[in-house]
C-alpha positions as CSV (number, residue, x, y, z in Angstrom):
1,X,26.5,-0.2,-50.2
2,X,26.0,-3.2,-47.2
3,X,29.3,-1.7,-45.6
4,X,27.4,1.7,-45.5
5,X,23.7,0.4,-45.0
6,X,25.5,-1.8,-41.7
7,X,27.1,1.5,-40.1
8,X,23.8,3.5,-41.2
9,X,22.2,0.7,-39.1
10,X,24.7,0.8,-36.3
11,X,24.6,4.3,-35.5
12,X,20.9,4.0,-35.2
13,X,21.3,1.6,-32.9
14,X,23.8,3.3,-31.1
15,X,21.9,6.4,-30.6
16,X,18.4,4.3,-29.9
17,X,20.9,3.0,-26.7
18,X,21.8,6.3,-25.7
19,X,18.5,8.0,-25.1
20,X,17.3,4.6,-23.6
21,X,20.3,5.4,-21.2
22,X,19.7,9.0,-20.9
23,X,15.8,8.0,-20.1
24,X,16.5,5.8,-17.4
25,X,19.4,8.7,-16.0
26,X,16.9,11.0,-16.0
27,X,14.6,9.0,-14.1
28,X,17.1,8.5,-11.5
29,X,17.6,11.8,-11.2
30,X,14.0,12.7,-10.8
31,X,13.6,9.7,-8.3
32,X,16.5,11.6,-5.9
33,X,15.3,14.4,-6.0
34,X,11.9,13.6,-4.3
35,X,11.5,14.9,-0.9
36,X,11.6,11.5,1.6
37,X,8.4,10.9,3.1
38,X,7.9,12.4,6.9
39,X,5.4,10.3,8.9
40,X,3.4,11.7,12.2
41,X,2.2,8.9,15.0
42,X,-1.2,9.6,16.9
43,X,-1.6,8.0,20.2
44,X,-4.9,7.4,21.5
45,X,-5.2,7.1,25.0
46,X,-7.4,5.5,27.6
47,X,-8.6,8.7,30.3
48,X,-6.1,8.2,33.1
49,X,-3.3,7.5,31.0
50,X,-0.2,9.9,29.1
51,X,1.9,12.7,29.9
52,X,1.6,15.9,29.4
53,X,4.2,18.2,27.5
54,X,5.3,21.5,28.5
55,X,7.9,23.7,27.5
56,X,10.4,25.8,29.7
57,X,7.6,28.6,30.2
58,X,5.7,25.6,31.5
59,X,2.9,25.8,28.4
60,X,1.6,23.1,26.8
61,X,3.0,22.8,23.2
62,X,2.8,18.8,22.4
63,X,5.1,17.5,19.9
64,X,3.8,15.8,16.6
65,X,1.6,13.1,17.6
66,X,2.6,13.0,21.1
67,X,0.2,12.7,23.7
68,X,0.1,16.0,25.5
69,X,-2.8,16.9,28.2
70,X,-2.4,20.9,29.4
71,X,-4.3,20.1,32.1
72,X,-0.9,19.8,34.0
73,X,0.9,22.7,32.1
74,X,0.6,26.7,33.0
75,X,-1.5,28.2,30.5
76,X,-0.5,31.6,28.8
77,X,-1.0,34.6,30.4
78,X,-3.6,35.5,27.2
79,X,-4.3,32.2,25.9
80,X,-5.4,31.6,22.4
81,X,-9.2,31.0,22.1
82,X,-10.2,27.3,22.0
83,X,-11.3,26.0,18.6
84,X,-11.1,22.4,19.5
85,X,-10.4,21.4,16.6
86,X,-6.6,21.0,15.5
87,X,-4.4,19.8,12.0
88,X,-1.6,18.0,11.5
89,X,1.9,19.4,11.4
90,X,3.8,21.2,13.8
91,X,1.2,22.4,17.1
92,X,-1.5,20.7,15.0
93,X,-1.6,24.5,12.4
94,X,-0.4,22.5,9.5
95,X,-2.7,22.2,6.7
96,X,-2.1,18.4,5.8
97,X,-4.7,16.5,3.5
98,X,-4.9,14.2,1.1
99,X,-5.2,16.1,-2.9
100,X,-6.5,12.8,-4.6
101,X,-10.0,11.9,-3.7
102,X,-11.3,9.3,-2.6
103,X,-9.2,6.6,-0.9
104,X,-9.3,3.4,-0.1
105,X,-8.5,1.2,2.8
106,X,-7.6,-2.3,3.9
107,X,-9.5,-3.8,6.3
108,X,-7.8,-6.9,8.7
109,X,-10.5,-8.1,10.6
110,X,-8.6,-10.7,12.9
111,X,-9.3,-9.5,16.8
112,X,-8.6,-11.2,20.2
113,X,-12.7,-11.2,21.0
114,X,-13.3,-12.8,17.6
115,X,-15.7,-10.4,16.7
116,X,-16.8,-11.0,13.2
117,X,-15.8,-9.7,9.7
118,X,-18.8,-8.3,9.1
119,X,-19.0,-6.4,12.3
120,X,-15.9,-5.0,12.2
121,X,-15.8,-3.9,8.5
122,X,-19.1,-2.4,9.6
123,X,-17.9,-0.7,12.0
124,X,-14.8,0.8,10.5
125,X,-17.0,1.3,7.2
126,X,-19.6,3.3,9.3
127,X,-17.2,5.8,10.8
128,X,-15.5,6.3,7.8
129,X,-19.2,7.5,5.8
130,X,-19.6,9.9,9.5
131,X,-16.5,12.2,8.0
132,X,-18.0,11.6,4.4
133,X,-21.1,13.1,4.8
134,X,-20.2,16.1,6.4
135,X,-18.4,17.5,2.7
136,X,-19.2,17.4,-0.6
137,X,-16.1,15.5,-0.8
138,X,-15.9,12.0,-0.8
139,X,-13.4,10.9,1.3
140,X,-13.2,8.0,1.5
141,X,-14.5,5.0,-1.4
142,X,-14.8,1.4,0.4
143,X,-13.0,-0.9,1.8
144,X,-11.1,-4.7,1.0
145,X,-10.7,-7.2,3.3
146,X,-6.8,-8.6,3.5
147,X,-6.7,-10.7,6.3
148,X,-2.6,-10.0,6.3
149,X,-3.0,-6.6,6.3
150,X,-0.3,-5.0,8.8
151,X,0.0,-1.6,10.9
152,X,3.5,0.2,10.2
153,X,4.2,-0.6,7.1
154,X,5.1,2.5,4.3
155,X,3.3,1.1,1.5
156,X,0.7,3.1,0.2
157,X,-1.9,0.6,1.6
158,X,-4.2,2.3,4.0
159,X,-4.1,-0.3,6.5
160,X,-6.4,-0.9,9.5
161,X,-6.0,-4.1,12.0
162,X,-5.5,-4.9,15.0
163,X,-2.2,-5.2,17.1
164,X,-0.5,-5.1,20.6
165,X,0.8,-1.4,21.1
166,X,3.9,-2.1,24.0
167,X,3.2,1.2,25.6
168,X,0.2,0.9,28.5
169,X,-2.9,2.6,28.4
170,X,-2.3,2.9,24.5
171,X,-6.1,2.5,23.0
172,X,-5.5,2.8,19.8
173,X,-2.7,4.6,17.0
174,X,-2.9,6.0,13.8
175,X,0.3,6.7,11.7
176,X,0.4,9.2,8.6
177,X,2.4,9.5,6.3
178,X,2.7,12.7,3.9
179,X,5.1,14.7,1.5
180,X,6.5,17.8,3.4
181,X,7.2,19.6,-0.2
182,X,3.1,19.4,-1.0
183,X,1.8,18.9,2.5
184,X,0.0,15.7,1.0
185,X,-1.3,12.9,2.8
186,X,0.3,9.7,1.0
187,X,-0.9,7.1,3.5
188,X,-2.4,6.2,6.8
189,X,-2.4,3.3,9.1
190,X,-4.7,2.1,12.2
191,X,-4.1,-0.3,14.7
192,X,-6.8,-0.7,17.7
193,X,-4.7,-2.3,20.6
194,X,-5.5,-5.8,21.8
195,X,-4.5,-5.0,25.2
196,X,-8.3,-4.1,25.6
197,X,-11.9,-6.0,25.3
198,X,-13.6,-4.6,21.9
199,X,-17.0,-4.7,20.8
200,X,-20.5,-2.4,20.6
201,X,-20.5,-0.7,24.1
202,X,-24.4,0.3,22.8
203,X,-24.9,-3.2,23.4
204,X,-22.3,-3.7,26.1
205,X,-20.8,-0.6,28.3
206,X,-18.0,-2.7,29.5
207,X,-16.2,-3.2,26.1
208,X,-13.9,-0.8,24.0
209,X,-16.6,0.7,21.4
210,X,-14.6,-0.2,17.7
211,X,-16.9,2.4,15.8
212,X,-15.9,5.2,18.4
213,X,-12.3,4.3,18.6
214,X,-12.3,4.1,14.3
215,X,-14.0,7.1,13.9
216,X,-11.3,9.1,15.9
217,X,-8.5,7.2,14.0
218,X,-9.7,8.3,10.3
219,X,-9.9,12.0,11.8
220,X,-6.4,11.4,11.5
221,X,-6.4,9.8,8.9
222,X,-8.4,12.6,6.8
223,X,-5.8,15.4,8.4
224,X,-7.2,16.3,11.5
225,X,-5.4,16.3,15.3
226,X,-6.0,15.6,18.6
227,X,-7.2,18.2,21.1
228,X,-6.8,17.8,25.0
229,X,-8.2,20.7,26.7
230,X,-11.0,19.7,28.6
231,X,-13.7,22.3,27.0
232,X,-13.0,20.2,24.3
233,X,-14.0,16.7,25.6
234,X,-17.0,16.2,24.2
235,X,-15.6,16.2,20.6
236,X,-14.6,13.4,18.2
237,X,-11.0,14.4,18.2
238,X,-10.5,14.4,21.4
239,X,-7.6,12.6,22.8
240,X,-9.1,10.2,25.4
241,X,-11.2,7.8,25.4
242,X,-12.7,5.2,27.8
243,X,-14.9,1.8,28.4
244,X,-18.5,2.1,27.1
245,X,-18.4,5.5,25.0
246,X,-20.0,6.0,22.0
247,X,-20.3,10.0,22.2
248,X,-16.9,9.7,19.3
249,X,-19.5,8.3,16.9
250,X,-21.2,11.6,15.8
251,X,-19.1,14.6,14.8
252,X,-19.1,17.9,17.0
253,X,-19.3,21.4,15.3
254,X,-15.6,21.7,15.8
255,X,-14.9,18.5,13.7
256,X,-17.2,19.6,10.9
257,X,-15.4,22.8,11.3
258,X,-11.8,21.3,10.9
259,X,-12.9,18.7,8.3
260,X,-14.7,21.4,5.8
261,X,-11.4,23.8,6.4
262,X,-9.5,21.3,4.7
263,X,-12.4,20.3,1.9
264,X,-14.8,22.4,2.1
265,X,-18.5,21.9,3.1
């Protein structure tokens, strides 16, 4: 009876092992078969600066996140109307947006001006509740402070910091990352370049305004493009920015448009 009790014992054992195994197989094979990540970079440019992007017809069709002004490109014999207001995805027609609401974000305050915490988490905090109040959606649910907090990085940390951007005339970037399968917005990361002189240009027109810059960012960062043509200019996701503007710190019709396509009003 303890020979058979033992081997009774045993096979339960044996069989509590195997489904363990089979468990952690199966997770494997789940894990491989999730589509790899595909991330888009926004460049955000001082006026002056970029290059356009045409195609062999000579029309404007920018790449993803590339900075493309048509104002040196041939335009279509019948162009398309201008919405000014563009998505992510291929020619900025790709519904991308985050599914899970709201997100958070990091917040690294450390800048070359040493502009305070509180006035840069201000800042960024502000522009973020601009896109918030214009659907019934919240966005966007607060902030930390992590003062090692790094732009680049694929970890499912919305971070925003400063940083120097090698290319010049390069204001400010936003990277985001998203699942091509579910067109869902995983992650997105700002970095405003230290290259330039930040501050409140209501205060000061000769510095880099951060709330107009970081307002433009989390467009992106909600799922919304740049847009170049110049009808467009006077909109928040417009590609260019310069010294002493503040006009990016209020949304246009076009942006509420874009913004309440992808979550309603």
């Amino acid at each position: 009876m303890k020979k058979l009790g033992l081997g009774i014992l045993i096979g339960i054992v044996v069989l509590a092992l195997s489904g363990v195994a089979v468990a952690i197989s199966n997770q494997g094979a789940e894990k491989s078969k999730a589509p790899d990540l595909e991330k888009i970079e926004f460049i955000h440019w001082k006026k002056g600066f970029g290059k356009p992007t045409c195609n062999n017809n000579g029309i404007c069709e920018p790449e993803l996140g590339e900075n493309a002004s048509c104002a040196d490109c041939k335009t279509a014999e019948e162009p398309a109307p201008t919405t000014c207001y563009a998505f992510l995805g291929k020619y900025g027609k790709t519904y991308l947006k985050w599914t899970t609401l709201p997100v958070s974000y990091t917040i690294n305050p450390t800048n070359p001006q040493y502009l305070s915490e509180d006035f840069v988490t201000s800042a960024v905090f502000n522009s973020a509740e601009t896109w918030d109040a214009v659907t019934s959606k919240e966005l966007m649910n607060g902030y930390t402070v992590d003062y090692s907090a790094t732009y680049g990085a694929q970890d499912y940390e919305n971070a925003i910091a400063f940083g120097d951007y090698p290319t010049e005339g390069v204001i400010a970037v936003t990277t985001v990352w998203y699942n091509p399968a579910t067109k869902t917005i995983v992650e997105f990361d700002v970095m405003f370049d230290t290259d330039w002189t930040w501050g409140d240009a209501t205060l000061d027109s000769t510095v880099m305004d951060l709330q107009n810059i970081a307002t433009h960012e989390l467009g992106h960062g909600v799922g919304l493009g740049d847009v170049y043509e110049t009808a467009c200019s006077e909109v928040t996701m417009y590609g260019y920015s310069n010294y002493g503007e503040t006009q990016k710190r209020t949304l246009e019709t076009p942006d509420i448009t874009g913004l309440q396509t992808l979550y309603g009003k």
